[in-house]
LUMKEGU-460885 format. One record per residue: residue in one letter; x, y, z of N, C-alpha, C in turn; residue number from 0. Coordinates in steps of 0.1 Angstrom, whole numbers, plus 5000, padded with zeros to 4 digits. Layout:
BEGIN
R,A,X,Y,Z,X,Y,Z,X,Y,Z,NUM;
...
***
This chain:
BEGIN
R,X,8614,3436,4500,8615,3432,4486,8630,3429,4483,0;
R,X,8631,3415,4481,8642,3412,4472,8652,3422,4463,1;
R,X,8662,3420,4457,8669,3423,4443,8665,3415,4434,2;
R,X,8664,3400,4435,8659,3397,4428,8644,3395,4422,3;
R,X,8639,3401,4430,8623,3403,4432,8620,3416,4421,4;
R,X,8626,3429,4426,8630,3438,4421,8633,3442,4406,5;
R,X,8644,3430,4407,8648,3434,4387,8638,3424,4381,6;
R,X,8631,3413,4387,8625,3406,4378,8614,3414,4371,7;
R,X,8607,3429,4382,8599,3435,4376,8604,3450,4365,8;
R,X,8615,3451,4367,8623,3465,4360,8624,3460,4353,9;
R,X,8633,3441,4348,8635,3436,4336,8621,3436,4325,10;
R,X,8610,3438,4333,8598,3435,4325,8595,3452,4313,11;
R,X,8597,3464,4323,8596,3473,4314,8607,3484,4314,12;
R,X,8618,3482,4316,8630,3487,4316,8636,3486,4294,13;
R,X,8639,3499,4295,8641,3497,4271,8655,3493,4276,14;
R,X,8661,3479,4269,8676,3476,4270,8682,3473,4280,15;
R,X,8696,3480,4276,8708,3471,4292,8702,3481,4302,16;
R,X,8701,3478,4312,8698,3487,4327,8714,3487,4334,17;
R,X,8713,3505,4340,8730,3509,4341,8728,3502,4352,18;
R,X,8735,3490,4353,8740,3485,4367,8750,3479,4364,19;
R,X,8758,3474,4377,8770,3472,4371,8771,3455,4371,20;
R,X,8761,3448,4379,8759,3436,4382,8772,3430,4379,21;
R,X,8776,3429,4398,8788,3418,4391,8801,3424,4392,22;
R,X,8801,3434,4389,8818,3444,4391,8824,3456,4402,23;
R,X,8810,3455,4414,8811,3460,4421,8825,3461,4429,24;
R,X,8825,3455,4437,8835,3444,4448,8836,3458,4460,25;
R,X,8826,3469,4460,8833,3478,4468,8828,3476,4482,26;
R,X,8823,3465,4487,8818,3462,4501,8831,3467,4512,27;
R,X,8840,3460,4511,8853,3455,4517,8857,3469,4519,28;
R,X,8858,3479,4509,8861,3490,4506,8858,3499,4514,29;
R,X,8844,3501,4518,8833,3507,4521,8833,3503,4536,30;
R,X,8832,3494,4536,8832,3488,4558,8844,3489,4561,31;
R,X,8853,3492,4555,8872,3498,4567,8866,3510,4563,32;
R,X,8858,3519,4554,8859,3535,4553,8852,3538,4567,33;
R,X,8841,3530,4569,8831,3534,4577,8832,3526,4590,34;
R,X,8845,3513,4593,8846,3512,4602,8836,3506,4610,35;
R,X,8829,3499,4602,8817,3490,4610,8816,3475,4596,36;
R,X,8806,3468,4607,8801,3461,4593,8788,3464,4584,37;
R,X,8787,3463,4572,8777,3462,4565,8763,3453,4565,38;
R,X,8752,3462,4568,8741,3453,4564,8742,3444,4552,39;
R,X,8735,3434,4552,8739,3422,4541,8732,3429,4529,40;
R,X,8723,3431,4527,8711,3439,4517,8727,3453,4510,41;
R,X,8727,3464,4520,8740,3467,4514,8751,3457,4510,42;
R,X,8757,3454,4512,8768,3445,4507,8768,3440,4492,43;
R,X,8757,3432,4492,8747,3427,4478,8752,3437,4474,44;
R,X,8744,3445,4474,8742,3460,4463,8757,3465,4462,45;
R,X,8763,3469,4471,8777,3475,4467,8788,3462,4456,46;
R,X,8786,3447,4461,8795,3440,4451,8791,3434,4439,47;
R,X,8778,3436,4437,8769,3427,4427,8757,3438,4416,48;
R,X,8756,3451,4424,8743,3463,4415,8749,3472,4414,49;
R,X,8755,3479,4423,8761,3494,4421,8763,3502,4410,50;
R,X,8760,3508,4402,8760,3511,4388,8777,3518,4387,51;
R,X,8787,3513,4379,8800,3522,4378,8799,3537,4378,52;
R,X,8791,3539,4375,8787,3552,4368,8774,3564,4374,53;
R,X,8772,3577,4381,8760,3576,4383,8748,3578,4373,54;
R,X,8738,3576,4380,8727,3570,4372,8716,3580,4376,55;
R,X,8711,3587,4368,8701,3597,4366,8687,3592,4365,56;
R,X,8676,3594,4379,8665,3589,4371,8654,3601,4368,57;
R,X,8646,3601,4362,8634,3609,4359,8626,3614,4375,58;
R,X,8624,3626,4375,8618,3629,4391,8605,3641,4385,59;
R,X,8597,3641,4391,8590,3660,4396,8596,3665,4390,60;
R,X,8610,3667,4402,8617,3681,4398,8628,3675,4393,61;
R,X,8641,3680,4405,8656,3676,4400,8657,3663,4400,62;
R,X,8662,3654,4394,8664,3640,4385,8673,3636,4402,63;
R,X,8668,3623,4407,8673,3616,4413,8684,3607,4408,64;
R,X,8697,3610,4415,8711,3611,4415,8719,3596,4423,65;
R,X,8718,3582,4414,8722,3573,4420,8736,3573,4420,66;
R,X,8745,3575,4432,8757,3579,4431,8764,3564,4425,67;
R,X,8773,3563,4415,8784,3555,4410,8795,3551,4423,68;
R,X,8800,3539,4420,8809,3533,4429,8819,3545,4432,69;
R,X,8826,3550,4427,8836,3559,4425,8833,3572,4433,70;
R,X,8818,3577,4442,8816,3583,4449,8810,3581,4459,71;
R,X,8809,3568,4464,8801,3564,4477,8813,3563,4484,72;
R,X,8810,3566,4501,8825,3566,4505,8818,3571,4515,73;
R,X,8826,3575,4530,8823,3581,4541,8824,3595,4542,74;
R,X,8832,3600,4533,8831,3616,4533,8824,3621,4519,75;
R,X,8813,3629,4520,8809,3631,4514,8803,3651,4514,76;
R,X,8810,3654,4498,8815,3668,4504,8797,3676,4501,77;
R,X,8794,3686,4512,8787,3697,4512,8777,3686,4525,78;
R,X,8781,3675,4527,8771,3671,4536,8778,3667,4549,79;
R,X,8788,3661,4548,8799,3656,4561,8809,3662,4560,80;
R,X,8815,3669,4548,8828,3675,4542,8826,3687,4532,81;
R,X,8835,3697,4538,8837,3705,4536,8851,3710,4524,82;
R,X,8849,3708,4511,8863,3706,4504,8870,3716,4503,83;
R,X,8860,3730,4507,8866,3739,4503,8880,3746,4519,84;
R,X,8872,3742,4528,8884,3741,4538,8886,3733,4546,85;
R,X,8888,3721,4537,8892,3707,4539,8886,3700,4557,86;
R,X,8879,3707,4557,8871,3702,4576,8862,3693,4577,87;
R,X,8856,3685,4581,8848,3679,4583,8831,3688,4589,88;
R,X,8821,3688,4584,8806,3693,4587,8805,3686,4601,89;
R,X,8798,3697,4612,8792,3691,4619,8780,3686,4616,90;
R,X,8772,3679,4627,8757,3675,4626,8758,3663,4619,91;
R,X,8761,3655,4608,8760,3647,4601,8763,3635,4607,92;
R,X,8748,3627,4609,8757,3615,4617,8764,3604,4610,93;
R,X,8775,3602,4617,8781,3588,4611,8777,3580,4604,94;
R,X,8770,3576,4607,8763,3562,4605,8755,3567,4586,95;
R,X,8751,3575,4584,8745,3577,4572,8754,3572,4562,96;
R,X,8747,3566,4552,8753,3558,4541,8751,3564,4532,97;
R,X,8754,3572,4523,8745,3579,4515,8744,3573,4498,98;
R,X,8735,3571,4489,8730,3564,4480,8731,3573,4472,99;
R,X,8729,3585,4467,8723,3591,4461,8717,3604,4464,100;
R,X,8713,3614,4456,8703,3626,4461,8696,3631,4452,101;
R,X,8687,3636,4458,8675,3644,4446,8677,3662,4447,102;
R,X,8680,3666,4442,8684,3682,4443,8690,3680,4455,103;
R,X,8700,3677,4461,8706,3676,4473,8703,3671,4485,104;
R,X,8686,3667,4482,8679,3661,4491,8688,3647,4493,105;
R,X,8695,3637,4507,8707,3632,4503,8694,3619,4504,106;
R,X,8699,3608,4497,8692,3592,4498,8699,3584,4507,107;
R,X,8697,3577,4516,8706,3570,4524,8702,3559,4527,108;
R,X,8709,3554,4537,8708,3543,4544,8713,3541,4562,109;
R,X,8707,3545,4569,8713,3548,4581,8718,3535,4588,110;
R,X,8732,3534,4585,8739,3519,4594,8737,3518,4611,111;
R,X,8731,3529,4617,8728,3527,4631,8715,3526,4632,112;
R,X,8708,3525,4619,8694,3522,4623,8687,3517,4605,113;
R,X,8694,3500,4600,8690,3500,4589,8677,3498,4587,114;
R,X,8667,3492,4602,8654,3488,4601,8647,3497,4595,115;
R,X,8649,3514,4593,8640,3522,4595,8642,3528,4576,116;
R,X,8650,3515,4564,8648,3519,4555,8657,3527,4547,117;
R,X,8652,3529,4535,8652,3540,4530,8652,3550,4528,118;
R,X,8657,3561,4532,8651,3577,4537,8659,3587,4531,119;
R,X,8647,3597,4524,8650,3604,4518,8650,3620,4526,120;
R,X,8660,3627,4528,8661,3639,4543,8659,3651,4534,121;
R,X,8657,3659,4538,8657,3674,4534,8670,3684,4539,122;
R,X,8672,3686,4526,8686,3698,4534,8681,3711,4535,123;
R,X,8688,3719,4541,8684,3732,4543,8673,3736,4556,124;
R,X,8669,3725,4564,8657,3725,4575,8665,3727,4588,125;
R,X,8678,3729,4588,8686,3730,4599,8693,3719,4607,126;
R,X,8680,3707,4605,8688,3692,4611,8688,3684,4600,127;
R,X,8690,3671,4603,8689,3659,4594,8679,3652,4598,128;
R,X,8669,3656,4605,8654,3646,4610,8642,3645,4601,129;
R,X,8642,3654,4593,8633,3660,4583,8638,3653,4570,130;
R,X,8625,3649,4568,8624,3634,4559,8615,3627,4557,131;
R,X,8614,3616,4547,8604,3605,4544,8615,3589,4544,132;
R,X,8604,3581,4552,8611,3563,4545,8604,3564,4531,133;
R,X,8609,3559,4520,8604,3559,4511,8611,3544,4507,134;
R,X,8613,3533,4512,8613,3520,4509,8621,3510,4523,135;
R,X,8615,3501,4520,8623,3490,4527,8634,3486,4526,136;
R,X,8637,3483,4515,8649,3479,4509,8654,3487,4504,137;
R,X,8666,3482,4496,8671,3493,4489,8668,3485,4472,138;
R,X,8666,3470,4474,8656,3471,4461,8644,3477,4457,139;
R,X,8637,3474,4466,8620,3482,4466,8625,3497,4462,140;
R,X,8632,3502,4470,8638,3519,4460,8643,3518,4450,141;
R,X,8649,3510,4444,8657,3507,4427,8642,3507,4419,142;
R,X,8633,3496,4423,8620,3497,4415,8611,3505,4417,143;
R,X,8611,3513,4424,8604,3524,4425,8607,3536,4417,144;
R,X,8621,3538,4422,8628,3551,4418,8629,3545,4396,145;
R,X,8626,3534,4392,8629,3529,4378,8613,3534,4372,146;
R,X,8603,3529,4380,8590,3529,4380,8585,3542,4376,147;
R,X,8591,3552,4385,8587,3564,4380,8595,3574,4369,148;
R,X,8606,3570,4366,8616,3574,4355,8611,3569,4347,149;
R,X,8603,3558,4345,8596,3548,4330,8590,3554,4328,150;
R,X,8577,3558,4337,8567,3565,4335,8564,3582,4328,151;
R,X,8572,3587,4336,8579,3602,4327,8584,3596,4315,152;
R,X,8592,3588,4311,8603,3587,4298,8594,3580,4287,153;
R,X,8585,3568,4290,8581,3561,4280,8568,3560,4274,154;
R,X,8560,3574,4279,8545,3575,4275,8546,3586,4268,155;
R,X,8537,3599,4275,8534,3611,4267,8545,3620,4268,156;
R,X,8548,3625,4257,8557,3640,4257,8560,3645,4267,157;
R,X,8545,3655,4269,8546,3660,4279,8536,3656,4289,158;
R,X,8545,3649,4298,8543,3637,4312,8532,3645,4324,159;
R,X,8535,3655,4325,8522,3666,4335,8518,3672,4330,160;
R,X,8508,3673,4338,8498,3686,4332,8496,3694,4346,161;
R,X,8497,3710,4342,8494,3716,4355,8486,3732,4349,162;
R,X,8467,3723,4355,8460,3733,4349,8452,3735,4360,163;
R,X,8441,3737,4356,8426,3740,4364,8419,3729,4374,164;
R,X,8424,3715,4367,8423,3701,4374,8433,3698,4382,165;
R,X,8446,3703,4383,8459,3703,4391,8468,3696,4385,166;
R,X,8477,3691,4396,8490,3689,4387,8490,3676,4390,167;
R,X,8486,3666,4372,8484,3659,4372,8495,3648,4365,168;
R,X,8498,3638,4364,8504,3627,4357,8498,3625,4341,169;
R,X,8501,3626,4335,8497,3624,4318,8489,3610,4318,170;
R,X,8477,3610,4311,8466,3599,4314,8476,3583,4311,171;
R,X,8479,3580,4301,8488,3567,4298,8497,3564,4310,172;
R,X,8506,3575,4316,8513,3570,4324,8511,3573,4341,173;
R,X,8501,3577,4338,8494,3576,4352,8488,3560,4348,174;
R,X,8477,3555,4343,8472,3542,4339,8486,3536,4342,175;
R,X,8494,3533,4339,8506,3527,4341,8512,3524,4355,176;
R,X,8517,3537,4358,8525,3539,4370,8516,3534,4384,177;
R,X,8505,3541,4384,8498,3547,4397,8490,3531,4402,178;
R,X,8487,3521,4392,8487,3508,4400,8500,3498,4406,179;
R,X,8506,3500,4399,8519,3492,4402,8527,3494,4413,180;
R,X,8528,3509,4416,8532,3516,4426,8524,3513,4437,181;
R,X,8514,3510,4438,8503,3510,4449,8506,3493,4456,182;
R,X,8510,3485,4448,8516,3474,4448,8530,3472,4453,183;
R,X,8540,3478,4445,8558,3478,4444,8560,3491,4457,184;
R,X,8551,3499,4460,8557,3509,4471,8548,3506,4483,185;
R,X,8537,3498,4482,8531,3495,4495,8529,3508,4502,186;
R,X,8535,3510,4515,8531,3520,4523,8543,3532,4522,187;
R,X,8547,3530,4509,8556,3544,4509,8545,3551,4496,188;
R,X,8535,3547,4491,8531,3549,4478,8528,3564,4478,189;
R,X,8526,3573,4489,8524,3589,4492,8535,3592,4485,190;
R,X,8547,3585,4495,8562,3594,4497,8567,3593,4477,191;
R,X,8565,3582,4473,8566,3586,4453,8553,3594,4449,192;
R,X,8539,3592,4449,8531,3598,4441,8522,3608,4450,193;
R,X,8525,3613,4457,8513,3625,4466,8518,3638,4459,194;
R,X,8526,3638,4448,8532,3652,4442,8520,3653,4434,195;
R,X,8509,3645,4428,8501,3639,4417,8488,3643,4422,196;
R,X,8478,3651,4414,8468,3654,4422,8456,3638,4414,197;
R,X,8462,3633,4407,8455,3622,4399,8460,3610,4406,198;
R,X,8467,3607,4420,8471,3596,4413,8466,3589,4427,199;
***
C-alpha cells in the first residue's frame, strides 16, 4: 500500500489536521550517514515528506502505540541498543533495525537487512529479538492501520470494550466500523491488529 493510498483513506475519517509533518521532514540524509547504509525508498518518503515532528500517540488494547517524532529516530536508541545510564552500547540488537515507534516498549521497526519482511512489531523481555509479528507491508499500510484502530477506540462508544461473560469484545458501533475495513486495509496482518477481539 501506497502513502498515498494510505492517507487518501485516513483523510476520509481522521477529525481535522492529522499530526504529520508532511513536507518538513528532510531527515533521510540524516538518518543514512547515522546508520551508514542506504535507505529503503518507502523509508526515505516517510522520513522527508510524513514523519510527524512531534511523537504521536495512537489509541491501543493496552499501552498507546508510540510513533517516535523526528527528533528521536536515530541509530542509538536508549534501553534497546543503548545504554544511557553507562553510556555503552546493548548487546544483541541488530544493526540493521530501524525503529519507528513502540507499544509498551514492544519496539516497531523496520529491519534495513531485511525490508521485504515489513513491518514488525518484536516483544521485549523474551530474551531475543525474534519474537514478534509482521503487522504490515508498508509502512503506510501501518500508518492506516495503526489510525484505523485509534478512530475506532476514540470516535464511537465511551466505553470502547466490553469484557464480560461474552468476552472481550469491541463496542458494537466500532466494531461495525473497524472490523470490515481492517479485513480489507490489513489483509493478512488482520489477526496481528484485531485477534485481541473476541467479536471481531
Amino acid at each position: 500500500m501506497t502513502f498515498d493510498e494510505a492517507f487518501a483513506e485516513i483523510r476520509q475519517f481522521w477529525p481535522g489536521e492529522m499530526p504529520f509533518a508532511f513536507g518538513h521532514g528532510a531527515a533521510a540524509g540524516r538518518l543514512a550517514a547515522e546508520f551508514g547504509r542506504e535507505l529503503p525508498a518507502d523509508l526515505v518518503t516517510y522520513l522527508d515528506t510524513i514523519a510527524p515532528a512531534e511523537e504521536v500517540d495512537f489509541t491501543t488494547v493496552g499501552n498507546p502505540l508510540s510513533l517516535y517524532g523526528l527528533d528521536r529516530l536515530g541509530v542509538r536508541q536508549d534501553g534497546y541498543n543503548w545504554n544511557s545510564v553507562t553510556n555503552e552500547p546493548i548487546a544483541d540488537w541488530p544493526a540493521g533495525f530501524f525503529m519507528l515507534g513502540d507499544e509498551g516498549a514492544d519496539p516497531v521497526l523496520l529491519d534495513l537487512d531485511h525490508p521485504e519482511r515489513g513491518i514488525q512489531k518484536l516483544r521485549h523481555g523474551t530474551g531475543d529479538w525474534e519474537t514478534g509479528d509482521t503487522v504490515a507491508d508498508t509502512i503506510g499500510q501501518f500508518l492506516l492501520c495503526s489510525a484505523a484502530l485509534h478512530h475506532a477506540f476514540e470516535a464511537f462508544e465511551t466505553d470502547y470494550i466490553t469484557d464480560d461473560e461474552r468476552g472481550f469484545n469491541l463496542a458494537p458501533q466500532a466494531a461495525a466500523w473497524l472490523f470490515p475495513r481492517m479485513k480489507t486495509w490489513a489483509g493478512l496482518y488482520y489477526q496481528a491488529w484485531c485477534a485481541d477481539f473476541d467479536n471481531a
